[in-house]
KOLKEVO-426794 format. One record per atom (N, C-alpha, C, O): residue in one letter; atom name; y, z, x. Coordinates in pm, whole numbers, plus 50000, padded with zeros to 5 digits. Example, Ala and Ser with C-alpha at 12.3 -4.5 7.8 and 13.67 -1.06 7.14 Angstrom:
REM residues 2
{paro a, N, {49431, 50780, 51319}} {paro a, CA, {49550, 50780, 51230}} {paro a, C, {49670, 50780, 51320}} {paro a, O, {49668, 50846, 51424}} {paro s, N, {49775, 50708, 51285}} {paro s, CA, {49894, 50714, 51367}} {paro s, C, {50003, 50787, 51290}} {paro s, O, {50114, 50804, 51341}} 
REM end
This chain:
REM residues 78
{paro x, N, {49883, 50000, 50084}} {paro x, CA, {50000, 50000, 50000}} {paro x, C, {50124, 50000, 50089}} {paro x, O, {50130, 50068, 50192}} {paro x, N, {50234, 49914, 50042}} {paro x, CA, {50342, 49874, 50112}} {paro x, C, {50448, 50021, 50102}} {paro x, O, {50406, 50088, 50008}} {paro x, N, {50556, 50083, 50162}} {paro x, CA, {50625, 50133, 50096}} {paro x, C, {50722, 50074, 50138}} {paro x, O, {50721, 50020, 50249}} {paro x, N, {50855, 50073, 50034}} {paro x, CA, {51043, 50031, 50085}} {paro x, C, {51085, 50139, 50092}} {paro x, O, {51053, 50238, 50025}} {paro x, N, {51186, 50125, 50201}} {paro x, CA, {51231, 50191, 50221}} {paro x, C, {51384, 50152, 50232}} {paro x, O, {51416, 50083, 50329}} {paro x, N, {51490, 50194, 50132}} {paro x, CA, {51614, 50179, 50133}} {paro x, C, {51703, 50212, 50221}} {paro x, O, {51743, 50328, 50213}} {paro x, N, {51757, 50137, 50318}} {paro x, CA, {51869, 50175, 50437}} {paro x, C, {52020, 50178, 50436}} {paro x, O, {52089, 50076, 50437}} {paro x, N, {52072, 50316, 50433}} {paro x, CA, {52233, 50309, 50388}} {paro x, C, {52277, 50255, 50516}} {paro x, O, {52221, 50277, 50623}} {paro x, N, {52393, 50176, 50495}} {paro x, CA, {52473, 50136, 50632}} {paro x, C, {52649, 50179, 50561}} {paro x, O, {52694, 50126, 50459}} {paro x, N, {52716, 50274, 50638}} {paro x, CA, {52856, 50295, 50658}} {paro x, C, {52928, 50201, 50745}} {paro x, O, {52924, 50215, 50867}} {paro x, N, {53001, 50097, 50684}} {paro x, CA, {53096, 50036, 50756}} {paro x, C, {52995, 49954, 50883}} {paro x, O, {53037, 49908, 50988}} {paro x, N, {52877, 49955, 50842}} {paro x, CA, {52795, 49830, 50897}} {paro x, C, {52686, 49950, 50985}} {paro x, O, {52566, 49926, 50994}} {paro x, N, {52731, 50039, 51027}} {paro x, CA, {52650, 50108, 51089}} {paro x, C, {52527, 50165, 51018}} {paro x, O, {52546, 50157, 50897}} {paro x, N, {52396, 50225, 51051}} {paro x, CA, {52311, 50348, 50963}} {paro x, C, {52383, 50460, 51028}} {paro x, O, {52453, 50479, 51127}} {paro x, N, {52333, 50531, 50920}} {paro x, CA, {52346, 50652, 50879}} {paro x, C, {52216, 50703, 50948}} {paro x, O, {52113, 50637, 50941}} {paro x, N, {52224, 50848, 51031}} {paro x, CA, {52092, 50907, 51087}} {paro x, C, {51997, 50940, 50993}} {paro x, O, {51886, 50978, 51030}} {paro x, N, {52034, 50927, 50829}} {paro x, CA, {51935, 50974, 50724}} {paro x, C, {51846, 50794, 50710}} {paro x, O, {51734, 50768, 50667}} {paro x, N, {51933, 50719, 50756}} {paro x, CA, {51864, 50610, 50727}} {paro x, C, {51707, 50588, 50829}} {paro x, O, {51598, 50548, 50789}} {paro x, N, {51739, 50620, 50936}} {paro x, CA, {51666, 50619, 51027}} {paro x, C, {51543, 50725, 51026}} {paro x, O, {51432, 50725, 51080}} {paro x, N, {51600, 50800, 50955}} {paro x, CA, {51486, 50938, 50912}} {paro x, C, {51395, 50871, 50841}} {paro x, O, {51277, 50871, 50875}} {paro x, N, {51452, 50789, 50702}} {paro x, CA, {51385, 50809, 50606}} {paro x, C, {51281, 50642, 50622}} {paro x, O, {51188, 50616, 50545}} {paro x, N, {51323, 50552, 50733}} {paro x, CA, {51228, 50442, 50752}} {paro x, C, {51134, 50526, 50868}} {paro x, O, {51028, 50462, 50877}} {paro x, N, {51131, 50632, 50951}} {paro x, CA, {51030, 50653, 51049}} {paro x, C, {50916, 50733, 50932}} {paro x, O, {50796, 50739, 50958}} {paro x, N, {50982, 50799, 50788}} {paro x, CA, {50870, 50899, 50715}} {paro x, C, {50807, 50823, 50612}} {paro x, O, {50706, 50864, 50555}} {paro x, N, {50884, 50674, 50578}} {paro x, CA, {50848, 50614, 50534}} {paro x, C, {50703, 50491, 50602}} {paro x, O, {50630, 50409, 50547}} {paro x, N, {50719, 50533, 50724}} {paro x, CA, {50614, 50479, 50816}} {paro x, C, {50504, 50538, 50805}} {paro x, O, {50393, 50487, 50788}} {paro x, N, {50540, 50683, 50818}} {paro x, CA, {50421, 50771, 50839}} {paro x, C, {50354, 50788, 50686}} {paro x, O, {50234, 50805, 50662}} {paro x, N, {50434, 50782, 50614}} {paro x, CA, {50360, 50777, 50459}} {paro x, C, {50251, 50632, 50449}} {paro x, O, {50131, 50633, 50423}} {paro x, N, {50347, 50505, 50480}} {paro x, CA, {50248, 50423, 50509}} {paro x, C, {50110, 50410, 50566}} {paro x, O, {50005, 50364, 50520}} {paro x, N, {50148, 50473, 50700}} {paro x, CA, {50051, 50453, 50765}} {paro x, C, {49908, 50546, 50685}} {paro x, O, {49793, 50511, 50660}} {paro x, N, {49981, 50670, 50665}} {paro x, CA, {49863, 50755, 50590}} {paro x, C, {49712, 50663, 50459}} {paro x, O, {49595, 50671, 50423}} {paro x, N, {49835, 50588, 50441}} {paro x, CA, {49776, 50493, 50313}} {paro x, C, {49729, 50357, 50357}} {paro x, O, {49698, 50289, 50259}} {paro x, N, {49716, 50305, 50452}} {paro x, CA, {49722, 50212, 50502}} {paro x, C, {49796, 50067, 50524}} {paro x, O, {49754, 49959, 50566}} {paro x, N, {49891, 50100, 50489}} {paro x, CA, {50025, 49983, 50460}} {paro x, C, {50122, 49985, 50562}} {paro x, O, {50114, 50051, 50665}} {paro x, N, {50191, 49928, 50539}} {paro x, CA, {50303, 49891, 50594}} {paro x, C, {50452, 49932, 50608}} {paro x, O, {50411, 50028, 50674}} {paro x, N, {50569, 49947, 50608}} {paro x, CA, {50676, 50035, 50602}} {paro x, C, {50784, 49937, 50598}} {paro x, O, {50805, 49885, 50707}} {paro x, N, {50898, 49877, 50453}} {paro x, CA, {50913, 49773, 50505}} {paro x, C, {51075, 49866, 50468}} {paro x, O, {51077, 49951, 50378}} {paro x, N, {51181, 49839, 50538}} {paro x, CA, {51319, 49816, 50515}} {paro x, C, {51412, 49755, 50437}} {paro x, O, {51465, 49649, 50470}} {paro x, N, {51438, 49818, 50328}} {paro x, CA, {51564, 49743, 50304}} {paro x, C, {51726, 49727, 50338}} {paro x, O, {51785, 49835, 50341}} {paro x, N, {51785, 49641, 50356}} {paro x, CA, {51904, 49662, 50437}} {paro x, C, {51989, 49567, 50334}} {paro x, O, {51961, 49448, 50319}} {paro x, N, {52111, 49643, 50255}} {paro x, CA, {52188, 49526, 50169}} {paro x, C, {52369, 49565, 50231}} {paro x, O, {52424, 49674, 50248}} {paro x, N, {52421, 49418, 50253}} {paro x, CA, {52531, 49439, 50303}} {paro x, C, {52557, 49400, 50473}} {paro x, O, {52478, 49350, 50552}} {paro x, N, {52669, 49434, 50489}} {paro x, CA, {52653, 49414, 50667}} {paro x, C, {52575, 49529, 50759}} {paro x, O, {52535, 49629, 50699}} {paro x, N, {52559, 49523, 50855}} {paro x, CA, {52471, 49611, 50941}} {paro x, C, {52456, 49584, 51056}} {paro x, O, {52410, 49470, 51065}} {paro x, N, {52475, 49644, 51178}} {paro x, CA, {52452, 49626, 51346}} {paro x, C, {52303, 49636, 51341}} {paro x, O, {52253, 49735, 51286}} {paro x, N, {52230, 49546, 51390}} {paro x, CA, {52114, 49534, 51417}} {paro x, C, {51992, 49594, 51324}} {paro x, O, {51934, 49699, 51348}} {paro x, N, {51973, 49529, 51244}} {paro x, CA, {51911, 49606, 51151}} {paro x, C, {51743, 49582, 51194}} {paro x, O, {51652, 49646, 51140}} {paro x, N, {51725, 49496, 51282}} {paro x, CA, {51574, 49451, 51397}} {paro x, C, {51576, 49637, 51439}} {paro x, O, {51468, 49693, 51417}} {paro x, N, {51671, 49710, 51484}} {paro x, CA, {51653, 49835, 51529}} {paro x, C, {51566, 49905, 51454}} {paro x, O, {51481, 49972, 51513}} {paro x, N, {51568, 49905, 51320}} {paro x, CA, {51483, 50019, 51240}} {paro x, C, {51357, 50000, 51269}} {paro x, O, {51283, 50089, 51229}} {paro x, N, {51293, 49884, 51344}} {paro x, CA, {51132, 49865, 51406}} {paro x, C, {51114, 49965, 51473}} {paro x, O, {51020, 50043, 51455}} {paro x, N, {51226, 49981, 51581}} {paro x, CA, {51164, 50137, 51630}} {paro x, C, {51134, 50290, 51611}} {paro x, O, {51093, 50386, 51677}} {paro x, N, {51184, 50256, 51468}} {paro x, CA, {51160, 50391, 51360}} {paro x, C, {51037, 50354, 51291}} {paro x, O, {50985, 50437, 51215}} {paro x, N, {50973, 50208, 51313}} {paro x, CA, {50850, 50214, 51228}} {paro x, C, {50835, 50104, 51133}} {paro x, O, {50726, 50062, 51093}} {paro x, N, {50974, 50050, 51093}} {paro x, CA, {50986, 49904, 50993}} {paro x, C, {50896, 49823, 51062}} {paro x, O, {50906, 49799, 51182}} {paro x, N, {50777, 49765, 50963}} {paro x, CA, {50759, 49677, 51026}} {paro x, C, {50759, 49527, 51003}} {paro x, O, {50694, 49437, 51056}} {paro x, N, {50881, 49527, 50878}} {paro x, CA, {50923, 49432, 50818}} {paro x, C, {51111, 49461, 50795}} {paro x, O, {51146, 49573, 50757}} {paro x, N, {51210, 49360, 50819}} {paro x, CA, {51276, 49407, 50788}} {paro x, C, {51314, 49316, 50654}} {paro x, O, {51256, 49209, 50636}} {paro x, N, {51422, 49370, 50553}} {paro x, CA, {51467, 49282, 50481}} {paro x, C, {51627, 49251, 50450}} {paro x, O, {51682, 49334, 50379}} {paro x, N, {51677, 49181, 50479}} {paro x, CA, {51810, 49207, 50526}} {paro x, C, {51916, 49121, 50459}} {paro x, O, {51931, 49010, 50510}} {paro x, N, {52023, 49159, 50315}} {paro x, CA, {52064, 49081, 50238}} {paro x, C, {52222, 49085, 50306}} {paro x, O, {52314, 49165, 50288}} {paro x, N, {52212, 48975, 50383}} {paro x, CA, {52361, 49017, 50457}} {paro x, C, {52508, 48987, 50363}} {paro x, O, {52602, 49065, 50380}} {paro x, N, {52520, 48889, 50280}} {paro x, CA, {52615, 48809, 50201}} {paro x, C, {52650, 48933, 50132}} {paro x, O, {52766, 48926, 50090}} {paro x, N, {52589, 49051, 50103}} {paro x, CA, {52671, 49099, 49970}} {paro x, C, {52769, 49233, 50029}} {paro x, O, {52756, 49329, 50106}} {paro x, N, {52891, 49160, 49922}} {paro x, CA, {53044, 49224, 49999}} {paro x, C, {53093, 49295, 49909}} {paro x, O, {53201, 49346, 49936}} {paro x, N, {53030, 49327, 49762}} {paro x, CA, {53048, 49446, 49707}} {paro x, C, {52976, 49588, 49761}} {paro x, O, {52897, 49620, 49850}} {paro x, N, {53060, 49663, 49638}} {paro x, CA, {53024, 49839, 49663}} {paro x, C, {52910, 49884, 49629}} {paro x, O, {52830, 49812, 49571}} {paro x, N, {52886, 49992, 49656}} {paro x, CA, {52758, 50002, 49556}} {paro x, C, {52766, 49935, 49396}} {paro x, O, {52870, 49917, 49334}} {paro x, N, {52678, 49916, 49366}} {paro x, CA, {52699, 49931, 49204}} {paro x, C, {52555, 49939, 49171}} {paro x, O, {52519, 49830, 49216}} {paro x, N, {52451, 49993, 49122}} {paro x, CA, {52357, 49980, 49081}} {paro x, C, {52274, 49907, 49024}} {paro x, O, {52155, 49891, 49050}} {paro x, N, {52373, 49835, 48899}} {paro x, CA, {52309, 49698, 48861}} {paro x, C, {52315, 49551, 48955}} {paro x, O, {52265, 49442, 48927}} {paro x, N, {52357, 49571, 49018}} {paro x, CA, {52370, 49501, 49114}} {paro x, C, {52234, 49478, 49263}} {paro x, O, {52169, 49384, 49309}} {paro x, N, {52247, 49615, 49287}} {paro x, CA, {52120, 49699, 49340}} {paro x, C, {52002, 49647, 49297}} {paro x, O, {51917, 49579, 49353}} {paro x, N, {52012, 49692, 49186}} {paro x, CA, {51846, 49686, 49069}} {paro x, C, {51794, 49501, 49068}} {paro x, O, {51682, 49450, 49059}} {paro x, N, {51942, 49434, 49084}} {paro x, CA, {51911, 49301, 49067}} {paro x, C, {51877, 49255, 49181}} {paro x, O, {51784, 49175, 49173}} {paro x, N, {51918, 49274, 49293}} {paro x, CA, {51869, 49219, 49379}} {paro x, C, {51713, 49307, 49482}} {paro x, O, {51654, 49253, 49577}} {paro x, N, {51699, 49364, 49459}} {paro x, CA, {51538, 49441, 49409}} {paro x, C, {51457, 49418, 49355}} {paro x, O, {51347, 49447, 49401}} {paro x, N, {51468, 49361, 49241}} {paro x, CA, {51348, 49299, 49179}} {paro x, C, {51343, 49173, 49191}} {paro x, O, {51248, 49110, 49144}} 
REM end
């Protein structure tokens, strides 16, 4: 089983919770036998980096230049 794992980026950077939560999202994987994949929406410095927390997929929606908004979120998620 795959898990996602959602990656906040501030002003393009992660956040150290981001990085937390793709290395536990690894280890949950791995427990189950899957994979650990990243999501990254927005701009972001190297988002190939979260491999060394364990991503071993990244997914990376660079074009979008809005704020959060949720429905927005939800849409490009499913």
């Amino acid at each position: 089983m795959s898990i996602v794992v959602y990656t906040e980026s501030d002003q393009g950077r992660f956040k150290k919770a981001a990085f937390e939560a793709v290395h536990y999202g690894h280890l949950t994987a791995q427990s189950l036998g899957g994979a650990c994949i990243a999501l990254v929406i927005g701009a972001a410095d190297a988002p190939e980096s979260l491999g060394i927390y364990g991503a071993s997929k990244v997914i990376h929606i660079a074009n979008y230049e809005g704020g959060f908004e949720s429905a927005a979120y939800a849409q490009i998620t499913s």
